[in-house]
N, C-alpha and C positions, 0 to 999 in steps of 0.2 A: 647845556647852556640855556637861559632864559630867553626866551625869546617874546613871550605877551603874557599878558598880568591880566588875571578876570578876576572882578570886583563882586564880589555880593554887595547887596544893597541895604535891605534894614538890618542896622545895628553894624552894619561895618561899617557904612558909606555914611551914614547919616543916624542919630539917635532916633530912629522909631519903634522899636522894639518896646522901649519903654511906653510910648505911647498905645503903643495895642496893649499892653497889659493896663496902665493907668484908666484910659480911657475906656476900653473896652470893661472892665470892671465897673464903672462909675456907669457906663450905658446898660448896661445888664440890669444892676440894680433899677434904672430908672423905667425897665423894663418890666421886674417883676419876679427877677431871677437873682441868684445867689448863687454867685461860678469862683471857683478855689480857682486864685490865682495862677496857681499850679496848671491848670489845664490851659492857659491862657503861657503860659511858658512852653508847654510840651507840644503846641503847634507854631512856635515860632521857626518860618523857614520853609512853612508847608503852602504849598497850593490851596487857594480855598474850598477845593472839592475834598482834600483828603485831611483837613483842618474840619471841616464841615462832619466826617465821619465820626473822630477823634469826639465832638461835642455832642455829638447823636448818642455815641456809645456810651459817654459817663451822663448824659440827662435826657435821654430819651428820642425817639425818634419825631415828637411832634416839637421841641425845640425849631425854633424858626431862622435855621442860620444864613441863610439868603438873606431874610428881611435885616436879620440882626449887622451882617457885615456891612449889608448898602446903608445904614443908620449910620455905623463907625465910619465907613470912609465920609458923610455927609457933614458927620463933624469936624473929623481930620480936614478936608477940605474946606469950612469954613476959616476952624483954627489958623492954616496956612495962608488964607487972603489975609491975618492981620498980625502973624509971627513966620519971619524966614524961617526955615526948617533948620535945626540944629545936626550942623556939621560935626562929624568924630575928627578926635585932634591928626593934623596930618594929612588928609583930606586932598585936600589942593595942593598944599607942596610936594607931595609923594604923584599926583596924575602931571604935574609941570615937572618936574625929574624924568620921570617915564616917558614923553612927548620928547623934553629936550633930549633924551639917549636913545630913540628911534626904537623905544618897544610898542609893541602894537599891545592895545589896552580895551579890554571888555569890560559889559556889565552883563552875569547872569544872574537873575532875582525872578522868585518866584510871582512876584508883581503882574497883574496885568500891564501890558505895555503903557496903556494910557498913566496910570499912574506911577510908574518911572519918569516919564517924562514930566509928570507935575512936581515929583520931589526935585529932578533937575535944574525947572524952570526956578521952584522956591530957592534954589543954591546958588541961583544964577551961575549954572555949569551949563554951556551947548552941548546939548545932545550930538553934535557932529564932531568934538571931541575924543567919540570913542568910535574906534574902528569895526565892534561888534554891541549890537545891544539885542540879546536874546530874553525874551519874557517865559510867563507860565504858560501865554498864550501859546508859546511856539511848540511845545510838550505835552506829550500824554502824562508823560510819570514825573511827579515832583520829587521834591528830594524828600527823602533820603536816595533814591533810586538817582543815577549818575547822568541820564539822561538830557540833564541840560546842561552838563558841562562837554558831554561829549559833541554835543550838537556845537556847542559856540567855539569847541577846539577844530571842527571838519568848516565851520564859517571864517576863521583866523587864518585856514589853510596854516597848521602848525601841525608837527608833533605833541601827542598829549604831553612825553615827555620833556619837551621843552615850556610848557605853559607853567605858570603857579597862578593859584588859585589863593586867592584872601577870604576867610570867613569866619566866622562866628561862631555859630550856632550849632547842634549834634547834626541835625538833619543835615547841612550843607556841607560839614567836616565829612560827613560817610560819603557822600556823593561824590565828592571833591576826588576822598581817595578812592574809592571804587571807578572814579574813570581815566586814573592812571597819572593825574596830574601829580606835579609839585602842588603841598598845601602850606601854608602858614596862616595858623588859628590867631585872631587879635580879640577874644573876651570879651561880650557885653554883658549883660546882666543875669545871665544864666550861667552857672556853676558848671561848668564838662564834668564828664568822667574821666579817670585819670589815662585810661586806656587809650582815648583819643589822643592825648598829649604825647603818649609813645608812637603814634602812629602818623602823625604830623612831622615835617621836615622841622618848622623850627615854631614857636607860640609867644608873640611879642605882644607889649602892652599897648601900641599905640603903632597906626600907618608910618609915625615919624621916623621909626626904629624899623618900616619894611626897609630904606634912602639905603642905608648903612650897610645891610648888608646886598643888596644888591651891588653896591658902590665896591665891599670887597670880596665879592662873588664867592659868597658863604652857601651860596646852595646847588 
């Protein structure tokens, strides 16, 4: 039985994924760099230390990825003082469901904490909303390694196997199931392998379709 629902953040909760790949592209160049989109996909989901390795190993080690990510969040942060952040369809009626039927509701995202809280504030969602908010800050190991969902399952005080997990991405699918949880994949702009799809409880197009079947307790 379900008993709490943990949220990933970019590209479940909210459209950013797209934005690190757009932006992040568009700041490279104005940097002086040429980065295949592709490598810009294959750390989506990653903690910035093991995101940072990933862009070491395909351009080298004096690549500047410190300076380079404190640039992107400085735009993302300007972007945000003059565009709300774009919410994934579902969003809000799937965490007011969850509240009204007394499940206990997480965010784990690879995010530093500060920045969860600013995509929240752009949502105009209270952080006191959710019962657990676990960041990258909290963890040694990001995902793909399951460490931050175990950590937010022993903060819920639940069973792993009564939690599910909403995500996206490869990295946070493998985590997901590697720490015993229920998962349900909801697709943003990166293509899965089909393997994950077998290995997920169930892969909806949109938060609005988690309503339904929790409503006829399909999992």
């Amino acid at each position: 039985m379900i008993k709490a629902v943990v949220f990933d953040m970019d590209g479940l909760m909210f459209d950013t994924e797209r934005l690190w790949v757009e932006e992040g592209y568009k700041l490279a160049i104005k940097l002086g760099y040429s980065i295949p989109k592709e490598l810009f996909y294959e750390t989506i989901g990653m903690k910035n230390e093991d995101a940072s390795k990933i862009f070491s190993n395909n351009l080298g080690y004096n690549f500047p990825f410190i300076t380079f990510r404190k640039l992107y969040h400085k735009v993302i942060n300007l972007k945000l003082r003059f565009e709300k952040i774009k919410e994934k369809l579902g969003l809000k009626e799937l965490l007011v469901y969850l509240k009204n039927n007394d499940y206990k509701i997480a965010i784990a995202s690879s995010n530093k904490k500060e920045r969860i809280y600013l995509y929240l504030k752009s949502a105009n969602i209270n952080p006191d909303f959710f019962d657990v908010i676990v960041s990258g800050d909290d963890v040694l190991n990001g995902k793909p390694n399951p460490e931050i969902f175990k950590l937010t399952c022993q903060k819920l005080n639940e069973k792993n196997s009564d939690i599910l997990v909403l995500e996206d991405s490869l990295n946070g699918s493998l985590a997901a199931i590697n720490s015993g949880c229920h998962l349900i994949i909801v697709p943003d702009i990166v293509k899965l392998p089909d393997f994950l799809y077998l290995l997920a409880d169930k892969v909806e197009n949109s938060l609005m379709d988690i309503i339904s079947l929790l409503e006829k307790n399909k999992l």
